[in-house]
N, C-alpha and C positions, 0 to 999 in steps of 0.2 A: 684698940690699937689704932694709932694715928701715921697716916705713910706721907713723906714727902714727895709733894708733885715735882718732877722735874720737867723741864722743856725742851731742854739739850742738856749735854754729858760736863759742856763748859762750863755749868752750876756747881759742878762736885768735882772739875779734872784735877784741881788743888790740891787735892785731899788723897789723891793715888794717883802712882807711882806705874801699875801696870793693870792691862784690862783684860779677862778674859771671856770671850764673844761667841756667845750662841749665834750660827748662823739661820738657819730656818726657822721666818717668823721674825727673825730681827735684822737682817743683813740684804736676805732676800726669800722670796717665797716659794723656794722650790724651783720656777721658770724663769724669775726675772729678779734682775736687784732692785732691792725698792729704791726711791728716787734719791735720799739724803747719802747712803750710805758712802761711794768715793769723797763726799766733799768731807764725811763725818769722817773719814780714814784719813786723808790728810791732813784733818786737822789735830786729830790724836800723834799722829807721826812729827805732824811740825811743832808740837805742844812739849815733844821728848818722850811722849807716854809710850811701853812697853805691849805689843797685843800679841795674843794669844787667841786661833779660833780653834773652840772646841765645840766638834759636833758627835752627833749621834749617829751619824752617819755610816752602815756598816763597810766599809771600803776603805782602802790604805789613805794616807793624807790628801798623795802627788795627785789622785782625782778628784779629789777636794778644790786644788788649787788650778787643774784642767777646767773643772766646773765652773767656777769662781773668772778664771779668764772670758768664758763663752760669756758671760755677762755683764764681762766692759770694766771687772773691777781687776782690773792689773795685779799681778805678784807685788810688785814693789810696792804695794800702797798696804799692806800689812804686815806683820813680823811671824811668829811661829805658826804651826797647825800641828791638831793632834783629834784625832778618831778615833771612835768606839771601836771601828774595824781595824784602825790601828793598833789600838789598845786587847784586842781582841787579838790580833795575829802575834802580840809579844806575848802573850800570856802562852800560848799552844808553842811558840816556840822555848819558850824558857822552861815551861811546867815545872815553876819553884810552888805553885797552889795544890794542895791537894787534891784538889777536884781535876784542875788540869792535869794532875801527873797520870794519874788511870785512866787519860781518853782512851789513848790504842792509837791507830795509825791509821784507821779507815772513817774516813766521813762520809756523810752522807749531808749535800746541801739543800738545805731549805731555802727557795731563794734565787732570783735572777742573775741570768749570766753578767749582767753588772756590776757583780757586786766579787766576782769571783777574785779580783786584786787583793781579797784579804787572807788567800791563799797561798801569795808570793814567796816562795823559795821554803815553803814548809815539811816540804815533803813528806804530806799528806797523800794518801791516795782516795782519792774522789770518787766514790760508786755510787752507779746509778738503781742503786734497789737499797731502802732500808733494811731489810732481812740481812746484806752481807756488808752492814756498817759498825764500827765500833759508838760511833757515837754519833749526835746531827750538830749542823754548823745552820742556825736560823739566823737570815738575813733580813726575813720579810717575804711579802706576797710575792707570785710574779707577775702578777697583773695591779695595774693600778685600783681595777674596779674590784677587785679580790675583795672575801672577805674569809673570815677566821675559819668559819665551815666549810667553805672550799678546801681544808687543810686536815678535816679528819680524818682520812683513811691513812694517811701519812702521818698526823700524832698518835692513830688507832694500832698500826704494825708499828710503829718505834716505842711504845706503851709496852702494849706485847713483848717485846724485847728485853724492854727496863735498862733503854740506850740514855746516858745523858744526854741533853740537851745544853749547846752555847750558844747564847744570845747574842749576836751582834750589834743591836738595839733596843736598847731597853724602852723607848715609844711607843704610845699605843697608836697615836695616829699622829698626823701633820695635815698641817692644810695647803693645798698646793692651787693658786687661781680660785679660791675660796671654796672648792672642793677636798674632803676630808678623808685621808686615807686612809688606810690600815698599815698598822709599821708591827716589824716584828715581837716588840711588846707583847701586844695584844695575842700572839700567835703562843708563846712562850707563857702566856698567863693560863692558857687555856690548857698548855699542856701540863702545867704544875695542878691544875684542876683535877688532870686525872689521874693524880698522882707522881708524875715526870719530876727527873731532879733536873733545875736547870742552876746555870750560873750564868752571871748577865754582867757583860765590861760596857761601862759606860755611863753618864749622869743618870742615874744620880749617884752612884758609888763613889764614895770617898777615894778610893784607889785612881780614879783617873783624875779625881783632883789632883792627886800628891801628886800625878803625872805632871800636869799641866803647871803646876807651881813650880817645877824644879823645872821646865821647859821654859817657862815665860824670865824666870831669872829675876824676879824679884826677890831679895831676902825677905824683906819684912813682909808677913801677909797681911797688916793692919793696913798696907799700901796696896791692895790686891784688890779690885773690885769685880765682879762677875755680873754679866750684863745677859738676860736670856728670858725669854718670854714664855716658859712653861714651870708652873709652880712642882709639877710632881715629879719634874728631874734637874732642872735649873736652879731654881730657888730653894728647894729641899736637899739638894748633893751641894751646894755652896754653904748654906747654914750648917750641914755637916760634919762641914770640913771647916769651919771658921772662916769663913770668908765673907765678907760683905756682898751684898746681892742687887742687882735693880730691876726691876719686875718691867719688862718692856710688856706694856698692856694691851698695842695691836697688834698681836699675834694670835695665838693659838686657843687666846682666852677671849678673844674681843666680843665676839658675839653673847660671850655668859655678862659681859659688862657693856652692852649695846654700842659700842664705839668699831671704830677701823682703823687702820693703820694710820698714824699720825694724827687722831683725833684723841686729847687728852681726857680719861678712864676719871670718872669723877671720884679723888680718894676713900670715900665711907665705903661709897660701893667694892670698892678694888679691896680696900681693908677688912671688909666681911667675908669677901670670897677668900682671899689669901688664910683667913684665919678659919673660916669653915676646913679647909684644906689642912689645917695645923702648919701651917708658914708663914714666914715673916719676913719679908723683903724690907731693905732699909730707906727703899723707894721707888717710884713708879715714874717710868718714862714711856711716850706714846711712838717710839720709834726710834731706830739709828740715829741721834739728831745729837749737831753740835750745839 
């Protein structure tokens, strides 16, 4: 497999129509926007291109775009937003899914008061003891330095139970100031370990593809390009869903292809790892970059 290097987005903006943008690892890292990304935004806006940010992020949008303010990148400088925790609070509220129709009405959250927006107007009621929950809402750790086993005696009583388990993010980690966290993924994997059913809203699931394609308002998806720096939910939920993909390589994978953020990922390398993984990105760019 042979991947085209790209150096900016202006190589390929010809070619699509509308873009949909992993934020963590390609926009910014968690604390800070990396440095191309505003001039990279307004040059997609002034180009006519259509964006779409989709993250993994379990929380409703409007904290997305809170978030997104605190680090200088304006509302106006991109078009839609859609979230796993968004995508997650319509599913508990519509329960057209099987899985979602038999929660019940009691949860119990896994997961930082932060993150609690994905709650909004569900009228769920929130308890603080697994033993009297219908089911858990996993958002992730509550500490940054967390890790998975911090979290066994609460997959150990919801086990016991035989409570489903909803994933808010399907992530195992992020790298945040080049520090590497644990994300609810990882939390939700260990508990299907012990047998636990879970159901997980968010990339890589085809399902919030469809979301985010009927959000972004492109018809045609041969015009749809998906821009995202993790192969096991970016590049694998886009190839999914027939979308074209472009493997941002200073993010979350840099270190397995020795590079950094806006340091161009030598393609064999990047090609071997993508294909080790069973994916296939249609090209590799080293950053937000016009």
């Amino acid at each position: 497999m042979t991947l085209r290097s790209l150096l900016g987005l202006s190589e390929i903006a010809g070619d699509y129509d509308g873009f949909i943008l992993d934020l963590w690892g390609v926009v910014h890292d968690g604390a800070h926007a990396y440095p191309p990304s505003a001039e990279t935004f307004k040059q997609l806006k002034a180009a006519g291109k259509k964006t779409l940010l989709l993250s993994n992020a379990p929380r409703r949008a409007y904290a997305l775009v809170d978030t997104m303010a605190k680090m200088g990148l304006a509302r106006d400088l991109y078009g839609e937003v859609l979230s796993s925790g968004e995508a997650t609070r319509q599913a508990i509220l519509k329960r057209d899914d099987p899985f979602f129709a038999a929660l019940g009405r009691k949860a119990y959250h896994l997961g930082p008061e932060r993150d609690r927006s994905i709650f909004d107007d569900t009228n769920l009621e929130i308890v603080a003891d697994v033993a009297a929950a219908d089911f858990v809402v996993n958002t992730g750790p509550d500490g940054l330095d967390d890790v998975v086993e911090d979290y066994s005696d609460v997959l150990a009583a919801a086990r016991a139970k035989n409570l489903p388990m909803v994933c808010a993010n399907p992530d195992f980690v992020v790298i945040s100031g080049g520090t590497r966290i644990v994300c609810a993924g990882a939390i939700a994997q260990k508990y299907e370990s012990l047998g636990g059913r879970v159901a997980y809203r968010g990339k890589p699931d085809p399902a919030v593809y469809e979301l985010a394609v009927a959000q972004l308002g492109v018809a045609d998806r041969t015009r749809i390009a998906v821009v995202g720096d993790a192969l096991e939910t970016d590049i694998k939920g886009a190839r999914a869903s027939g979308l074209a993909s472009i493997w941002c390589t200073g993010g979350i994978h840099a270190e397995a292809l020795g590079v950094q953020y806006g340091v161009a990922a030598d393609p064999m390398k990047a090609a071997a790892l993508a294909e080790k993984e069973g994916q296939r990105p249609n090209a590799i760019i080293p950053g937000f970059y016009w």
